[in-house]
C-alpha positions in Angstrom: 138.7 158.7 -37.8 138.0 157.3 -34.6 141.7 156.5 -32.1 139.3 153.2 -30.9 138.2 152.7 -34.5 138.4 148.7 -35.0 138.3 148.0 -31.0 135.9 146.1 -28.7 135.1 147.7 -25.5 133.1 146.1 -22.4 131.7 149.1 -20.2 130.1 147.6 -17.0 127.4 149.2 -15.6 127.3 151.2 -18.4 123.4 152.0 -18.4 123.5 155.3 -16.4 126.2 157.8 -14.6 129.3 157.1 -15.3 129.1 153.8 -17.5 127.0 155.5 -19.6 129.3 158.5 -20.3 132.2 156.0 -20.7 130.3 154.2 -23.4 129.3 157.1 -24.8 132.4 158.2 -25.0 134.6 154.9 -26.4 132.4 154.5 -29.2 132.5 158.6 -30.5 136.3 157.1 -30.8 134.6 154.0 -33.2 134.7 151.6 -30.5 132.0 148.7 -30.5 130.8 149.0 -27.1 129.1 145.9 -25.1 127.1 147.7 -22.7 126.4 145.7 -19.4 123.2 146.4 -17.1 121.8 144.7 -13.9 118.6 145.4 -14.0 118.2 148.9 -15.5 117.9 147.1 -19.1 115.9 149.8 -20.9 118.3 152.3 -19.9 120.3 150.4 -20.8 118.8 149.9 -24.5 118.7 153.6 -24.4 122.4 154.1 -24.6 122.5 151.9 -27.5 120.3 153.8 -28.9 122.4 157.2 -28.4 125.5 155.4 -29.8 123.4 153.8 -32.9 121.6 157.6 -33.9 125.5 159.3 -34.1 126.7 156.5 -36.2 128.4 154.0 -33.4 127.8 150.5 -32.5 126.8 148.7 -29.3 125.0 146.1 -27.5 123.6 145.2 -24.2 124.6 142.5 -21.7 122.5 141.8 -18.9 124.0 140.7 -16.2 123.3 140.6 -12.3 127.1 140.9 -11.2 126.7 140.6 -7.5 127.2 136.7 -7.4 129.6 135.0 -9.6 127.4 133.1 -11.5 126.3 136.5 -13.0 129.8 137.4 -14.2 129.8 133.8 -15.9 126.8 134.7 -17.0 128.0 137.7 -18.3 130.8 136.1 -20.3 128.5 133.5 -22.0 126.4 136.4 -23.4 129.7 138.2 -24.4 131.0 135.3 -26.2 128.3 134.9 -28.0 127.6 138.1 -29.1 131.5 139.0 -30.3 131.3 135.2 -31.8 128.0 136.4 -33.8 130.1 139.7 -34.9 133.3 138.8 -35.4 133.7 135.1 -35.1 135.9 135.3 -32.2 135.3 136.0 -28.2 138.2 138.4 -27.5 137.6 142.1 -27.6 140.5 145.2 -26.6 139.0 147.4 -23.2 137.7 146.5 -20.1 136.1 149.4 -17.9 135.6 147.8 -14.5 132.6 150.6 -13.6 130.2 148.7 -12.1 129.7 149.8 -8.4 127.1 150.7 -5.4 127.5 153.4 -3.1 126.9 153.1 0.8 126.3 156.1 2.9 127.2 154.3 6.4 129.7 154.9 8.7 131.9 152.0 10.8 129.1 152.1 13.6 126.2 151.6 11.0 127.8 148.9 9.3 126.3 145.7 9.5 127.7 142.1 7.8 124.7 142.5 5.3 125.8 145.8 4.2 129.5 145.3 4.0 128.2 142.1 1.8 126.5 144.1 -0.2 129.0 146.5 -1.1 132.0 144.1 -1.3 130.2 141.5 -3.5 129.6 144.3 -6.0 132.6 146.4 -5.9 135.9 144.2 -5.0 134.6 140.2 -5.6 132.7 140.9 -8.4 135.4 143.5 -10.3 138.1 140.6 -9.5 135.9 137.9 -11.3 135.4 139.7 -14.0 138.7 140.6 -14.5 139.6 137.1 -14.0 137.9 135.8 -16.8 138.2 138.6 -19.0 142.0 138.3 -19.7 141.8 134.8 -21.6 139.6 136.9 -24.0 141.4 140.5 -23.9 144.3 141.0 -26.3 147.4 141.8 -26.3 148.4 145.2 -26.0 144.7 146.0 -24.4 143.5 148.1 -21.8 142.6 147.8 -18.9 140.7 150.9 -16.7 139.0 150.3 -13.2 137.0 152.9 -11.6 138.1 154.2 -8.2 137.2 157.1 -6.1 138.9 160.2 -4.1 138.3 158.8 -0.7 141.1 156.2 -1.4 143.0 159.7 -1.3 140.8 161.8 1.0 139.5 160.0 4.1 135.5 159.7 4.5 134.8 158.0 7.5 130.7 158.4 6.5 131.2 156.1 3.8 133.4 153.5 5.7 133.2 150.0 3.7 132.7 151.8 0.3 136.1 153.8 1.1 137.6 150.2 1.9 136.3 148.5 -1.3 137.8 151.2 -3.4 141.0 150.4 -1.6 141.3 147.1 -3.0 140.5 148.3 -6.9 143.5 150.3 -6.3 145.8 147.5 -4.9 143.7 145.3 -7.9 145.4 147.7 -10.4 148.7 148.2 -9.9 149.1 144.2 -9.0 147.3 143.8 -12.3 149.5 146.3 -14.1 152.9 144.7 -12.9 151.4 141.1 -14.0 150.0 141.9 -17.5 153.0 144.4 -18.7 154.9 141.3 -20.5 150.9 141.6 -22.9 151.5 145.2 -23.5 148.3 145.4 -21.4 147.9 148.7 -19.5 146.2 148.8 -16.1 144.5 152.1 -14.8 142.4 153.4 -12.6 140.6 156.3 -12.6 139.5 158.4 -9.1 136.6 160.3 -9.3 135.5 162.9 -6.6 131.7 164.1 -6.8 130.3 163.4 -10.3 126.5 164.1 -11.3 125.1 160.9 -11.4 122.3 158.9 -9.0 124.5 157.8 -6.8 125.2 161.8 -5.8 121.4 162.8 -6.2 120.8 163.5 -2.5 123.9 165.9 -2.2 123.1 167.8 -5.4 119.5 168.2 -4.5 120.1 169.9 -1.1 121.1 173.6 -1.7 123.8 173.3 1.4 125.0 169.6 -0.7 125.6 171.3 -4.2 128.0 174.5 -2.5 129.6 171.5 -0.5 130.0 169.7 -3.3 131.0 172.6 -5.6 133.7 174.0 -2.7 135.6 171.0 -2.7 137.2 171.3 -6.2 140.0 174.1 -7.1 137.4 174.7 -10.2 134.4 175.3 -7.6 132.1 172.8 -9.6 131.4 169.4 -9.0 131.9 167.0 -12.2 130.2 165.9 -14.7 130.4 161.7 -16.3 131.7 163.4 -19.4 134.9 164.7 -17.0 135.6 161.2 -16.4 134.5 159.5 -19.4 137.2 162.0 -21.8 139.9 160.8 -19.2 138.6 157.1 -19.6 139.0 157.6 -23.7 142.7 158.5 -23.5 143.4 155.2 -21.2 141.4 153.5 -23.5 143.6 154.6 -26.7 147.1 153.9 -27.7 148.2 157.8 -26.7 148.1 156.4 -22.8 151.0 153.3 -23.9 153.5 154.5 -21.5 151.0 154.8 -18.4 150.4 151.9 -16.1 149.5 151.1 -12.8 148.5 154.6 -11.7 145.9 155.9 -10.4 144.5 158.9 -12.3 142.9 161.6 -9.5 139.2 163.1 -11.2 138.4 165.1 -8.7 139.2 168.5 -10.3 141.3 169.4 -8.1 139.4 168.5 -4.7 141.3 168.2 -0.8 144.4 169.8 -2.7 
């Protein structure tokens, strides 16, 4: 029996990388997942798939998040689809993954750019947030997705450093404010994982011993490293833990 068996989970960007490990993940625990997308929908159909063939449930949302008529959007669909399964709109975790990265240091960075990042991974985690807690319930979870360079500065990914900044101020204000709802607030700081976003580094033979140097375990990570860590703040063994901000870097900048 599942420690998630009986909850509702909403994974953003949950069709690839690290979404898609969390999701993964959450509903091996029993967990109906919602499963949000952008734009990668079959991939994201694929995930439902992989949850569907070992017994799970899921379903997709698609959603384009970077304006805040999506993450209304978003929400509508939500509503509809919980109200379908169970009659009711509110559901138990909220994964805040959804994220771009930016390769660009303070002297590339343009006002487009900064936008572009910012929109996606500060304005729209707080509007999602925002209307998710009318619908999450008491004694939910709550788990945003950092990064190490809130930890370890990395001036060649200036404004992405800055907008994972504000996820960590976003979580412990959110942690303080929802504690009288038994909610926890987490967030979890991943160092170089084996997704997209990292494809160019662990292509080049001098990016994967970079990579692979930086952690005590000389390896980078895998989305399963992060998604096992997003299952316990997901489940009621993590009660006692809020507001922190859970390093995933195995060990990297020690």
């Amino acid at each position: 029996m599942g420690k998630l068996n009986g909850k509702i989970a909403l994974v953003t960007g949950a069709s690839r990388g690290i979404g898609r490990g969390i999701a993964l993940r959450l509903a091996q625990e029993g967990a109906v997942v919602a499963v949000h997308y952008g734009r990668r929908q079959q991939e994201a159909e694929g995930v439902v798939r992989t949850i569907e063939q070992h017994g799970g449930a899921a379903f997709t949302l698609g959603a384009d998040l970077s304006t805040v008529n999506g993450t209304h959007e978003l929400f509508a669909l939500l509503d509809e689809a919980l109200q379908e399964r169970t009659g009711d709109n509110r559901f138990d975790i909220l994964v805040n993954n959804a994220g771009i990265g930016q390769m660009m240091t303070l002297e590339e960075t343009t006002e487009a750019s900064f936008d572009e990042v910012m929109n996606i991974n500060v304005k729209a985690l707080l509007f999602v947030t925002q209307q998710a807690l009318p619908r999450l319930k008491d004694g939910g979870r709550l788990i945003n997705i950092s990064s190490l360079v809130t930890r370890a500065a990395s001036p060649s990914v200036f404004t992405y450093s800055l907008s994972k900044g504000a996820v960590d101020t976003l979580t412990r204000t959110l942690a303080q404010q929802l504690g009288s709802r038994q909610i926890t607030v987490n967030a979890i700081s991943p160092g170089i994982i084996n997704t997209e976003m990292n494809a160019g580094t662990l292509q080049d033979p001098a990016g994967r011993d970079y990579a692979a140097g930086l952690s005590t375990f000389k390896r980078w990570g895998e989305p399963e490293d992060v998604a096992d860590i997003a299952a316990f703040l997901a489940s009621s063994d993590s009660r006692w833990v809020t507001g922190q901000l859970l390093d995933a870097s195995g060990g990297s900048h020690l």
